[in-house]
Every structure is written in C-alpha cells, then in structure tokens.
VEXDREN-2710 file (C-alpha; in Angstrom, 1 decimal):
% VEXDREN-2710
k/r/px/py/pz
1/UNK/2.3/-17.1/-10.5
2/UNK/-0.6/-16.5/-8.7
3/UNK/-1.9/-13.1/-7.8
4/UNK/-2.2/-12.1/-4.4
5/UNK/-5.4/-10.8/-2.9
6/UNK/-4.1/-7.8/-0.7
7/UNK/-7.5/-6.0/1.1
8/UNK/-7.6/-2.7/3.1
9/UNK/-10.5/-1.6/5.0
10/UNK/-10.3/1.5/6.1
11/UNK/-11.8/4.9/7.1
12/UNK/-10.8/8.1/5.5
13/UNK/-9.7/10.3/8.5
14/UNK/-8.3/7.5/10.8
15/UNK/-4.8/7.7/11.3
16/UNK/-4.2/4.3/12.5
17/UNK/-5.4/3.2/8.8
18/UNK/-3.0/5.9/7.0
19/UNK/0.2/4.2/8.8
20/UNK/-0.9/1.0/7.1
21/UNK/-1.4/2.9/4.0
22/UNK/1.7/4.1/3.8
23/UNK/3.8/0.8/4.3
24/UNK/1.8/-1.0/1.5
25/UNK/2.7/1.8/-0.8
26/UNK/6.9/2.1/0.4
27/UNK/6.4/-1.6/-0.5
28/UNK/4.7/-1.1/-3.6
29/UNK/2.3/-3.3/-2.6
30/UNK/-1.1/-3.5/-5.0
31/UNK/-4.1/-3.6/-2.4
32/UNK/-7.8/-3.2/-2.7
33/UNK/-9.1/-0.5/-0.6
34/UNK/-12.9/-0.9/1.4
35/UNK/-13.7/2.6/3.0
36/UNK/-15.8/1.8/6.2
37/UNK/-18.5/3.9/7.8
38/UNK/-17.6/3.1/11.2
39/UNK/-20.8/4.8/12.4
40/UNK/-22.8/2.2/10.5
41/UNK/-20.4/-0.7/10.5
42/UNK/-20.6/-3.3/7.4
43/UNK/-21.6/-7.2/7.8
44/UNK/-17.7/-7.6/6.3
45/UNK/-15.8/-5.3/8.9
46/UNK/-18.1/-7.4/11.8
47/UNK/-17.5/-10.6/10.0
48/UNK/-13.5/-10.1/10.2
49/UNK/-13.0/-8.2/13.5
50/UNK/-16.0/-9.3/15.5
51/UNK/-14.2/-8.9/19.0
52/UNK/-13.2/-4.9/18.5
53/UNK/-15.2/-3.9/15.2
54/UNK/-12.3/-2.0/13.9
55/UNK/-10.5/-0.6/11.8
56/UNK/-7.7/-1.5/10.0
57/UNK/-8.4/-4.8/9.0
58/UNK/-5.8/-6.2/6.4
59/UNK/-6.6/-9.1/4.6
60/UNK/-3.8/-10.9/2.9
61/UNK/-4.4/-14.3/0.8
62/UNK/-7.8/-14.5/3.0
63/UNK/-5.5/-14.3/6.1
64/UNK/-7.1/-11.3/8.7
65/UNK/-4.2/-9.2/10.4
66/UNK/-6.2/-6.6/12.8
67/UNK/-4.4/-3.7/15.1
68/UNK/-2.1/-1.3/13.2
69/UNK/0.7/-1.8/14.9
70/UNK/0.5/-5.4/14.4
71/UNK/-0.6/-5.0/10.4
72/UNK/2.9/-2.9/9.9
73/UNK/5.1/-5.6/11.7
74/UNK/3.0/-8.5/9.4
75/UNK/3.8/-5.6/5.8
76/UNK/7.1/-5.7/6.9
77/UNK/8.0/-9.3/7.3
78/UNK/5.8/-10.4/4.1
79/UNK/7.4/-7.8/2.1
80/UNK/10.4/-8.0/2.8
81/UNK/12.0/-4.4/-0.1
82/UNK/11.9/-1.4/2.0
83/UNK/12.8/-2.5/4.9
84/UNK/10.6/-0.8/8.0
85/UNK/11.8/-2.5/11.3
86/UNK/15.6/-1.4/12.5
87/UNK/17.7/-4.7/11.8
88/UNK/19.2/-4.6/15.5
89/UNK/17.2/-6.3/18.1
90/UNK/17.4/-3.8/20.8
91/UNK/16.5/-1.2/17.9
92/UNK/13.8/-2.6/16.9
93/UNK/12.3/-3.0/20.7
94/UNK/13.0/0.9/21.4
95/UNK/10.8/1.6/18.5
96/UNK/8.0/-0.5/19.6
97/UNK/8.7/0.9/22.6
98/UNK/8.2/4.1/21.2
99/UNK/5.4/3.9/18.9
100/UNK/3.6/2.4/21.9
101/UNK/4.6/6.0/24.1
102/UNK/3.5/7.8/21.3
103/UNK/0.4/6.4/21.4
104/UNK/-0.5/6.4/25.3
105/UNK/0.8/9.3/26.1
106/UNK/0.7/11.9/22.8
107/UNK/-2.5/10.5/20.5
108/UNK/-4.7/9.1/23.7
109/UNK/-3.6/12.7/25.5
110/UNK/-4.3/14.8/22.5
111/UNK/-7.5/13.3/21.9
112/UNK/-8.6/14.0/25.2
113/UNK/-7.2/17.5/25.5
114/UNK/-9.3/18.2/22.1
115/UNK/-12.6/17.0/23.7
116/UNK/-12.1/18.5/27.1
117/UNK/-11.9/22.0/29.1
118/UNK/-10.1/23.1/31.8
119/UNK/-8.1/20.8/34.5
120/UNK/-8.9/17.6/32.3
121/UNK/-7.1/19.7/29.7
122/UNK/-4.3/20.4/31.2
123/UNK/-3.6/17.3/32.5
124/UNK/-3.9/16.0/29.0
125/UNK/-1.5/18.7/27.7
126/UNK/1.0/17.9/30.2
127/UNK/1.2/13.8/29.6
128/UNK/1.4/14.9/26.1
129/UNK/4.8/17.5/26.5
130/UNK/6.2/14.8/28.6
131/UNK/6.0/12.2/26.2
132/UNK/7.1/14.5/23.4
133/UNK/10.2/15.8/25.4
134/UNK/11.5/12.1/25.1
135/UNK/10.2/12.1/21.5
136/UNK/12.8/15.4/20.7
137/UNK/15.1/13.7/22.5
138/UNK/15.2/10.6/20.7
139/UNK/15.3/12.6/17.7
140/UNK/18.1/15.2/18.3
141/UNK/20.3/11.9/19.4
142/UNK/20.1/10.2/16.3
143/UNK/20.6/13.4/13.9
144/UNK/18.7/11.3/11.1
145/UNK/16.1/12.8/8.8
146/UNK/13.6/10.4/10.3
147/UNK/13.8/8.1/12.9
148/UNK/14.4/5.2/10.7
149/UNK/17.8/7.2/9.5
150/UNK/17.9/9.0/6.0
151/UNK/15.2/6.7/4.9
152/UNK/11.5/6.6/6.2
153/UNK/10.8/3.3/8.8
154/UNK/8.5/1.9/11.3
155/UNK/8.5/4.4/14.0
156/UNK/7.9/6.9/11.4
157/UNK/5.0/5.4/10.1
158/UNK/3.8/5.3/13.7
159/UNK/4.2/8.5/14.8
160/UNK/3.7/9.8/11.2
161/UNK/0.2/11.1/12.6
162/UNK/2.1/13.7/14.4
163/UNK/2.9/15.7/11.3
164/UNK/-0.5/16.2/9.8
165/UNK/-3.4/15.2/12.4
166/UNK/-2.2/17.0/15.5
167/UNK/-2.1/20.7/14.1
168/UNK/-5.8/19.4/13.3
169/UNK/-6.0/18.8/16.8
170/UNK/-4.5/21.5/17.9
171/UNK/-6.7/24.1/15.8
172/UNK/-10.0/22.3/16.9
173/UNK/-9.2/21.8/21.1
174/UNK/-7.5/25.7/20.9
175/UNK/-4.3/24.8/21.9
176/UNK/-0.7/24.9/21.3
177/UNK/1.4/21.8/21.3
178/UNK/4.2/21.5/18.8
179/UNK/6.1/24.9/19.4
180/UNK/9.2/24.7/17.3
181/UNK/11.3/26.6/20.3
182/UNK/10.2/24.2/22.7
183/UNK/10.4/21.2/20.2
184/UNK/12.8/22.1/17.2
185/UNK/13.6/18.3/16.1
186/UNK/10.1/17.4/16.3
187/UNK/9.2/20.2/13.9
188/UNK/11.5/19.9/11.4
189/UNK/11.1/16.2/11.4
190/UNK/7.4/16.9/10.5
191/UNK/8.2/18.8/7.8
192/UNK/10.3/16.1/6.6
193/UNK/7.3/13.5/6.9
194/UNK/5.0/15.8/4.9
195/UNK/7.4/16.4/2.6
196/UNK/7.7/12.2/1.6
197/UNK/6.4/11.9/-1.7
198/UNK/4.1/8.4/0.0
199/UNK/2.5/10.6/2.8
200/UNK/2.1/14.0/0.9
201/UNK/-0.3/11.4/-1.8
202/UNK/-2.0/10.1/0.8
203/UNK/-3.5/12.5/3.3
204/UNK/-6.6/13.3/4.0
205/UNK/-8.4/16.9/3.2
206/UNK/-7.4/19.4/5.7
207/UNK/-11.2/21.0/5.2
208/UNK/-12.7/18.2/5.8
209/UNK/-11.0/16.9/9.0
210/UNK/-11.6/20.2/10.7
211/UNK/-15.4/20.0/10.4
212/UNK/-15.3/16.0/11.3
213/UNK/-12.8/17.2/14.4
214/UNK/-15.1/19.7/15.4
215/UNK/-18.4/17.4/15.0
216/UNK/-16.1/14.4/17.2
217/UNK/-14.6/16.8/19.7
218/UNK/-18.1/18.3/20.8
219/UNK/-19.9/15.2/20.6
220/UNK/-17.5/13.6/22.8
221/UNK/-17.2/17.0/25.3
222/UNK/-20.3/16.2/25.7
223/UNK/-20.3/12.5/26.8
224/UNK/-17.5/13.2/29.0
225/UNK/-19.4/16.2/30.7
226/UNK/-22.5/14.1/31.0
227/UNK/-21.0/11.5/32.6
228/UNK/-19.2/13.8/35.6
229/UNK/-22.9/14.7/36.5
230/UNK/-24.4/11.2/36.6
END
C-alpha cells in the first residue's frame, strides 16, 4: 500500500495553522511539517497559494487544500476515525456558523482591540462580548465538555484559539475579556481545551508569543494611526 504524502506548511504562532494541527494529530495522521517565514515568504508557499500567500497550505497526495476552515472540513472527510463534524445536518451548519462568528466577530475584534487605543478599542471590545455572549450561551445549552460533546470536534478546533491566544491578547492590548463571572462556560471550557492531551503538545511558547504580540500589536498601532492622519 502506498504511502501517503501528507504536508503542512505552517507558521509557529498562527492559530489558524494550530487548528489544522490538531485535527491531523486526533486523526493520527503522519504529516510533514514546513515552518514558513511569512515575512519572507518561500518560492513553495507562493508556488501553492499564489492568490493569498498563506498560510495553512495542506498538501495531500500533491492535492493543495488552502483556508483553515476548509483544510479541517477536507481532514475530516479523508479521515474519516475521530469524527470532527456533528453527524446531523443542521448541527453541522450551526457550527460553521459558528466558527465563522468566532472569527468575525471575537479573533478579527480581538486583534484589533490589541493594536488600537481608545474608541477603536472599545468598539472592538464590545463586537467581541457580543459575539462571546452567544458563544456562553451555546455552551451552557449543550452542558457538554466541549462543543462537539464529551469528545473534542470541529467547533472546538475552531474556536480552540480562544483558550490559549486570547489571554496573549489580552495581556499585550491591556485588557480584560474572558472574566469567568461574566462568562463561566467559556472559562471552564478553556480549561477543558488546554487540558486535551493533542492541544497541551502542541502549543506555542507563551514567552515567545508575548514578545512577537508586542512586536505585531505596535507595528500595526502604528499603521493604523498613520493612516487616520493621511
């Protein structure tokens, strides 16, 4: 039987490559991992995503899956052990649905409130608690461990982030997002992600993503400031 040829390039503090991370290892999936300077991109990563220059890039039997989102759907209908996706229909649209919320409204918001001072900021911070009031909600309904039930699933591995890069976040932009009184589910839930023997393997220095935070957040304060002036 032939081998498969399972690639990964990646970049070591991107969340949207971790998520794919973790579904090839629930799988137990062997995979070849390419770390990618994405400030000095390769001739591969241009080669195979020449439209958005990206990363994740999975490459699968010379076949190119691009977008995170899409690369978890494409792990989880190749591989079929470990099932991800709900098995309902209209469960597994609400946690597209979801997962695309999340990342609008929470990681798009967060990112900005990180970078940016006063009403920007709060603006941010407010599209962010919104979204994450629906987020506790979703979770205190279902009364699972994670949002794919007592096992880990799709929406987890979307919003998986949450757990680990936001307190980053949160540290870096000097702000206060997650407070367990306001957002109990949401905060045990994160415990329960870190807690996965997958994601506590595969998570990036805490050290070190401060310091590449801080470099990002400023830099980007920066552009954002300059270009209100001009």
């Amino acid at each position: 039987m032939a081998v498969e040829e399972v690639k990964l390039l990646g970049f070591w503090v991107s969340p949207f490559v971790k998520r794919v991370e973790w579904a090839l290892k629930l799988k137990g999936v062997e995979y070849e991992y390419v770390e990618e300077d994405i400030f000095n991109k390769s001739s591969q990563l241009l080669e195979l995503n020449p439209v958005h220059q990206k990363v994740p890039v999975l490459v699968h039997d010379q076949k190119v899956i691009l977008e995170s989102f899409l690369i978890l759907e494409y792990i989880d209908e190749t591989w079929k052990q470990c099932p991800l996706l709900p098995q309902h229909p209209y469960d597994r649209a609400m946690a597209r649905f979801c997962a695309k919320l999340a990342e609008e409204k929470v990681l798009n918001s967060a990112w900005i409130a990180m970078c940016t001072h006063g009403d920007e900021k709060d603006k941010a911070l407010k599209s962010v608690m919104e979204a994450l009031d629906n987020i506790e909600g979703e979770l205190k309904r279902n009364e699972n461990k994670y949002f794919g039930g007592e096992s880990i699933g799709y929406l987890d591995l979307a919003l998986g982030w949450i757990s680990y890069w936001l307190p980053v976040w949160e540290e870096v932009g000097s702000m206060k997002i997650v407070d367990p009184t306001r957002f109990p589910a949401i905060s045990t839930w994160m415990n329960n992600i870190l807690e996965h023997p997958v994601i506590k393997q595969e998570l990036p220095p805490r050290d070190k993503m401060l310091v590449y935070f801080q470099w990002r957040s400023e830099e980007i304060g920066s552009l954002l400031a300059a270009a209100k002036k001009a």
